[in-house]
Wavefront OBJ file of the C-alpha trace (Angstrom):
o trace
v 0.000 0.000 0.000
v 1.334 3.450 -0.499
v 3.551 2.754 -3.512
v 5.397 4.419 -5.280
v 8.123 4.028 -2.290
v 10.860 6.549 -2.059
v 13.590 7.210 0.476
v 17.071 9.251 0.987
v 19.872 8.147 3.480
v 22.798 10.601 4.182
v 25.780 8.683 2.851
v 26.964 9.404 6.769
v 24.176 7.039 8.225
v 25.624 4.581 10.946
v 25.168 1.013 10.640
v 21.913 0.262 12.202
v 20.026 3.563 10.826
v 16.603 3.007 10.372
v 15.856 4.674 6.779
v 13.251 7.293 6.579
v 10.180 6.085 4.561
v 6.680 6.815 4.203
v 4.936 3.580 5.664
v 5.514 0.326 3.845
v 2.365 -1.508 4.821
v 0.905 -4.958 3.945
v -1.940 -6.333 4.611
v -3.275 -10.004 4.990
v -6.944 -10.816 5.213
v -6.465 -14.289 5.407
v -6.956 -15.769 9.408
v -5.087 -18.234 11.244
v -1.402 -18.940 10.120
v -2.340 -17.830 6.790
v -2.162 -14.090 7.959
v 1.310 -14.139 9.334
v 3.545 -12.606 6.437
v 7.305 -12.309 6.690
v 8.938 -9.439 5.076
v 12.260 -9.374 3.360
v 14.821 -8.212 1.230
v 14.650 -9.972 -2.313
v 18.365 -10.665 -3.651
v 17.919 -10.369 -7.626
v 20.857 -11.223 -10.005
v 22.629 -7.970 -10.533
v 24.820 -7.207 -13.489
v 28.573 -6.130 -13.388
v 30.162 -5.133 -10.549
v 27.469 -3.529 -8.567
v 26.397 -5.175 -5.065
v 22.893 -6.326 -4.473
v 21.341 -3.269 -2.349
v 20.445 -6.330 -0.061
v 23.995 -6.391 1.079
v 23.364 -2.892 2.433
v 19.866 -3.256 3.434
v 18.109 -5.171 6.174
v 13.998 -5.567 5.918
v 12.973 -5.869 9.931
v 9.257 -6.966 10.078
v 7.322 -5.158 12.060
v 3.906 -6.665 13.128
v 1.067 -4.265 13.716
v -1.685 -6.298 14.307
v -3.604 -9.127 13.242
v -3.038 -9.345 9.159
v -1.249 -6.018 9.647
v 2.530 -5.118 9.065
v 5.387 -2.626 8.089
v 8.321 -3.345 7.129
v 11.556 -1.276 8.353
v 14.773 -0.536 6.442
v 17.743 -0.745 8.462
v 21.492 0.075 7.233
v 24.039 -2.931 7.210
v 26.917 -1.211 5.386
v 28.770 2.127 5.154
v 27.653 4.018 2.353
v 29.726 5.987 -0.519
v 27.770 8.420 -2.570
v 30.618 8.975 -4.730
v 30.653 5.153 -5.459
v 26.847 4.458 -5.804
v 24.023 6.917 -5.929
v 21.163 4.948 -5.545
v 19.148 1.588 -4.567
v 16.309 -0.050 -5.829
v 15.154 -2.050 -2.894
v 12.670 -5.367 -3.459
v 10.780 -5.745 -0.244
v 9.403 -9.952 -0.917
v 6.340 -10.170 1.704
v 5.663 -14.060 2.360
v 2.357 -15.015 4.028
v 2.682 -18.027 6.567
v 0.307 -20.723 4.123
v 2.675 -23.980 4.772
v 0.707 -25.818 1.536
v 0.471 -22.641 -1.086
v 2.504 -19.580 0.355
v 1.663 -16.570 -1.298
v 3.738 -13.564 -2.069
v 4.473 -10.322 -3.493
v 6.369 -7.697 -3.405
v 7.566 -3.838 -3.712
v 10.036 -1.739 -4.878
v 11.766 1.457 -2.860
v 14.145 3.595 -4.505
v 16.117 4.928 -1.720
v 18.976 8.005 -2.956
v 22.243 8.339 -1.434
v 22.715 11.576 -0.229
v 25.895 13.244 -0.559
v 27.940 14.617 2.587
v 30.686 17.036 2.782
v 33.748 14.437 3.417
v 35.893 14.535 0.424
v 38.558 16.834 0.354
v 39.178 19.499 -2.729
v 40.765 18.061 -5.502
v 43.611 19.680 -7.745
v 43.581 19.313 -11.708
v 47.077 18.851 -13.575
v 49.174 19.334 -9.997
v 52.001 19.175 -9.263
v 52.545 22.273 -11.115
v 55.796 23.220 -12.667
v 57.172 26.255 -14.617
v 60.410 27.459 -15.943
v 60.603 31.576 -16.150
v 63.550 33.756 -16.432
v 64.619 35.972 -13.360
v 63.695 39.471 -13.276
v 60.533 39.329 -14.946
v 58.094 42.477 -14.679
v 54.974 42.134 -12.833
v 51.426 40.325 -13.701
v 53.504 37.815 -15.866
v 51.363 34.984 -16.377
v 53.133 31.651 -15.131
v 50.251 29.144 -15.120
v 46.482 28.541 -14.698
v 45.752 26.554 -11.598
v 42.325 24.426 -10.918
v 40.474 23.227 -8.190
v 36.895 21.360 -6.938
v 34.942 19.991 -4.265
v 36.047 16.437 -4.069
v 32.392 16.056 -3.524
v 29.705 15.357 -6.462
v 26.551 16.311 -4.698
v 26.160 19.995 -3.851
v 30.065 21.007 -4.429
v 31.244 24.237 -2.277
v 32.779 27.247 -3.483
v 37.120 26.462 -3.444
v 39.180 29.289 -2.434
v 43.086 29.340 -3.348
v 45.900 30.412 -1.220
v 49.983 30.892 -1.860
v 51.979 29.420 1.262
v 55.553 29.414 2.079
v 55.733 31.675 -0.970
v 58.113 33.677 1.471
v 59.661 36.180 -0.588
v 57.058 37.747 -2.524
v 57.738 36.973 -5.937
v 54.522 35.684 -6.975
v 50.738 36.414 -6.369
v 47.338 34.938 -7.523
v 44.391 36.232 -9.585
v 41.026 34.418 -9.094
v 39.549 33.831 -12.688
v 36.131 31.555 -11.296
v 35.412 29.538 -8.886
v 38.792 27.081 -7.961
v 40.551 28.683 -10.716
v 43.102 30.957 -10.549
v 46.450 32.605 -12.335
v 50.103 32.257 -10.649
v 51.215 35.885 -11.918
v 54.476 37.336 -11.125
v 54.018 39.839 -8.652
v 56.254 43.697 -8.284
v 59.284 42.057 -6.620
v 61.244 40.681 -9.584
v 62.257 36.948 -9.008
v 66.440 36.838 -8.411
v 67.967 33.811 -9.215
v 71.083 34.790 -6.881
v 68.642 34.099 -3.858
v 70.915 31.881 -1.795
v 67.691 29.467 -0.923
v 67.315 29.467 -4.606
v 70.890 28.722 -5.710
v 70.961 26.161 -2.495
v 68.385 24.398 -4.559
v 70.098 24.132 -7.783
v 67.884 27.464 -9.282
v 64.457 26.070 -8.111
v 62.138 27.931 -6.260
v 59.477 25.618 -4.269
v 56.375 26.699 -2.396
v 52.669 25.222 -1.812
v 49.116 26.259 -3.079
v 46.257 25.557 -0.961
v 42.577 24.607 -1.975
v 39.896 25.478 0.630
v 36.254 24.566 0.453
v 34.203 27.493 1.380
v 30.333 27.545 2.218
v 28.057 31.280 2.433
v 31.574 32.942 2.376
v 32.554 31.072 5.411
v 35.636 28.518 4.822
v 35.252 25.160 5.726
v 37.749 21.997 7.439
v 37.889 20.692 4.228
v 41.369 21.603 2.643
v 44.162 20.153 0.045
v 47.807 21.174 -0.606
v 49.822 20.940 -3.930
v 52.955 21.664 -4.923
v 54.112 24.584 -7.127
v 57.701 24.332 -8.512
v 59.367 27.075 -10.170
v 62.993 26.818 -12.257
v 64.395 30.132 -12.215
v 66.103 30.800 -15.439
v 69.897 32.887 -14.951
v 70.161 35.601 -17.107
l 1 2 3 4 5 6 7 8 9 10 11 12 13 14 15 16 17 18 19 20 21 22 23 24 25 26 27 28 29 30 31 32 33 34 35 36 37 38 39 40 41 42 43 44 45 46 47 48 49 50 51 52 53 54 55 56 57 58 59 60 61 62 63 64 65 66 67 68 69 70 71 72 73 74 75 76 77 78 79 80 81 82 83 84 85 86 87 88 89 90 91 92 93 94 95 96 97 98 99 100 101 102 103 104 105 106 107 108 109 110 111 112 113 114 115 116 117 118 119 120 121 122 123 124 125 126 127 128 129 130 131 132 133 134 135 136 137 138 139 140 141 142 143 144 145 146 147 148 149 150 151 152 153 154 155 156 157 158 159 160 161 162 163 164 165 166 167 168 169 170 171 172 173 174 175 176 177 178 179 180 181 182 183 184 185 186 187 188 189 190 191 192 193 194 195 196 197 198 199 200 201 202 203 204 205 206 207 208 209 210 211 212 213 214 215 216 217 218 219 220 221 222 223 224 225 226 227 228 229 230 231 232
């Protein structure tokens, strides 16, 4: 009864949550034994390399009275929204008829709903560059990208410079995650004794940080940036 079934379970859910449904209900009007009707999970073939959603989902009967039940979806394994989005759950209900048991079943479509626990990812990092010293300011060096590690509702990514302890380069936002390494006003000196020490490269970090209503977030990834300084 009640069907079309739908549910959604936050990809978070402990093992054990009961899953959020509108009332699965079945009804027997047989008497006797007859009336008693077992619900459960039915395990259908599944094709490649997906799981049956009955190794993720328990079906707990719950007996409301005489003829009357509901079943109850319970979580058996952690789940991954960026591995599986969905279920389509086959509830089998059984009636208790030992000579000519009688069945049928239901289908719930429960969604996977993405959380915020994937860090922001980097495109085409490590980055690397080779520039001559002294260059003027605003040079453009390289275009640097960024998202939400997460598919569902991705965040806003804001990029920072660290250990970029001299000065000699800056960034300019272009959209959201990307942004331009650009030379900045202090011209880049390949005499730098940390710079020379290194054998002419110049080595500090970019940082990609998930922000939410302008307000940044835990959620944070570091990348390289690798810069061979040119003698001239």
């Amino acid at each position: 009864m009640g069907r079309p079934y739908s549910a959604e379970v936050l990809e978070t859910s402990k093992i054990g949550h009961v899953v959020d449904t509108s009332p699965i209900t079945v009804i027997d009007k047989d008497e006797g034994v007859n009336s008693e009707v077992t619900l459960s999970c039915y395990r259908e073939e599944i094709q490649g390399s997906h799981e049956s959603p009955c190794d993720y989902f328990d079906i707990v009967t719950i007996k409301r009275g005489d003829g009357n039940y509901t079943a109850e979806i319970r979580l058996l394994k952690p789940l991954d929204y960026e591995t599986r989005k969905s279920y389509a759950l086959t509830i089998l209900a059984r009636d208790g008829s030992r000579d000519n048991p009688l069945n049928s079943n239901a289908t719930i479509n429960i969604n996977v709903i993405d959380a915020q626990d994937q860090p922001p990812l980097f495109y085409d990092s490590p980055y690397t560059a080779l520039l001559d010293e002294n260059l003027g300011p605003e040079f453009n060096v390289l275009a640097i990208n960024a998202s939400d590690g997460d598919f569902g509702t991705p965040n806003d990514i804001l990029l920072t410079l660290e250990r970029e302890k001299f000065g000699y380069f800056k960034l300019l936002m272009s959209g959201k995650g990307q942004a331009q390494l650009i030379t900045s006003d202090i011209p880049i000196d390949r005499e730098n004794p940390e710079i020379i020490e290194n054998g002419g490269y110049y080595t500090f970090f970019v940082r990609a940080t998930e922000v939410y209503k302008n307000q940044t977030l835990g959620e944070s990834s570091i990348t390289t940036i690798t810069i061979n300084v040119r003698d001239i």
